[in-house]
C-alpha positions in Angstrom: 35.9 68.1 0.3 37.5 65.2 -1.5 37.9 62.4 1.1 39.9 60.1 -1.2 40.4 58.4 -4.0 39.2 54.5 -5.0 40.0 51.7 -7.4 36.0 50.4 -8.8 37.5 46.6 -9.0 34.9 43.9 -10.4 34.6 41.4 -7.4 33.5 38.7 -9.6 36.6 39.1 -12.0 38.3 38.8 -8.7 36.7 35.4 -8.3 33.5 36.8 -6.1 30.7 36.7 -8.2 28.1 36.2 -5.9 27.0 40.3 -3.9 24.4 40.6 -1.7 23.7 43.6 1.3 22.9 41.9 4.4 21.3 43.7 7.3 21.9 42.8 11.1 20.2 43.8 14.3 22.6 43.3 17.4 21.2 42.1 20.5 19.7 44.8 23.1 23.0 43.6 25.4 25.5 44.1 22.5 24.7 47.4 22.2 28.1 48.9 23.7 29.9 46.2 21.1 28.9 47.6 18.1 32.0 49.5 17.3 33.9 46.4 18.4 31.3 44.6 15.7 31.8 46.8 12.8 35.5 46.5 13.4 35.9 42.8 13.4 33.2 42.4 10.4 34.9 44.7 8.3 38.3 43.1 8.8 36.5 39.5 7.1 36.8 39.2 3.4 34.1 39.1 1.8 33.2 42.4 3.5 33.4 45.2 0.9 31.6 48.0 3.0 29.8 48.2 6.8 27.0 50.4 7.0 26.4 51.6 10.4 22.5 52.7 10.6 19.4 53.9 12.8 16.4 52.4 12.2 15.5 48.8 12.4 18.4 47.1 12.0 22.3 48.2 13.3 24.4 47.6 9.4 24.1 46.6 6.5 27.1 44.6 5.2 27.8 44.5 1.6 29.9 41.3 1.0 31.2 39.6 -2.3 31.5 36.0 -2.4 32.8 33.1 -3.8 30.2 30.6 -4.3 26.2 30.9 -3.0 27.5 28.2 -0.1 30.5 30.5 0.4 27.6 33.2 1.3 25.7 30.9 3.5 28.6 30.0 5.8 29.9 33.5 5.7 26.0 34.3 7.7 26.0 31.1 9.4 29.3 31.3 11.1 30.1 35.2 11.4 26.4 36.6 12.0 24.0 33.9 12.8 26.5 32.1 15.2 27.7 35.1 16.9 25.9 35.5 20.1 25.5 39.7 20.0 23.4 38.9 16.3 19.8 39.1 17.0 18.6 39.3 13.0 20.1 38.9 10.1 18.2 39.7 6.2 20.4 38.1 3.4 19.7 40.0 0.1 20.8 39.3 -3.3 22.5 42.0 -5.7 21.4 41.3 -9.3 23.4 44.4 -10.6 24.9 47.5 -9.1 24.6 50.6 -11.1 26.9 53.9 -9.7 25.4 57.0 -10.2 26.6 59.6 -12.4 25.6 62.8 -10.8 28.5 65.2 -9.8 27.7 67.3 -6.7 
């Protein structure tokens, strides 16, 4: 039942202040790269999680980063300028409350 245990460390005391989810939609030809993908975007370091999904869009990434131009080139050079990326949505993350329900 219990698949681990995890530090909750405050990206932005960590010098990341800036969070935001980002979805992506691969490319109908990357479609046999997407474990190769989530691999290679989860070893980058602003990545905190990769979300692998079905519906309309493949992940959602949620990153932490230095500065708001720190977030632009991270989707400008990892997702937009990778070839397999057909979509990206950039969204903000004002505040991130965890829930407190036990299960």
């Amino acid at each position: 039942m219990i698949r681990g245990f995890h530090a909750d460390v405050d990206p932005a005391a960590l010098g990341r202040p800036i969070q935001a989810m980002i979805s992506v939609r691969l490319q109908s030809h990357a479609r046999g790269q997407i474990s190769d993908f989530a691999t290679k975007v989860a070893a980058l370091p602003e990545v905190l999680n990769v979300f692998f999904l079905a519906g309309a869009v493949d992940f959602y990434l949620h990153i932490a980063a230095t500065s708001t131009e720190n977030l632009r080139d991270f989707v400008v050079v990892n997702l937009s300028g990778n070839p397999d990326v057909a979509l990206t949505e950039t969204n903000l993350i004002f505040e991130h409350l965890r829930s407190g329900i036990s299960r």
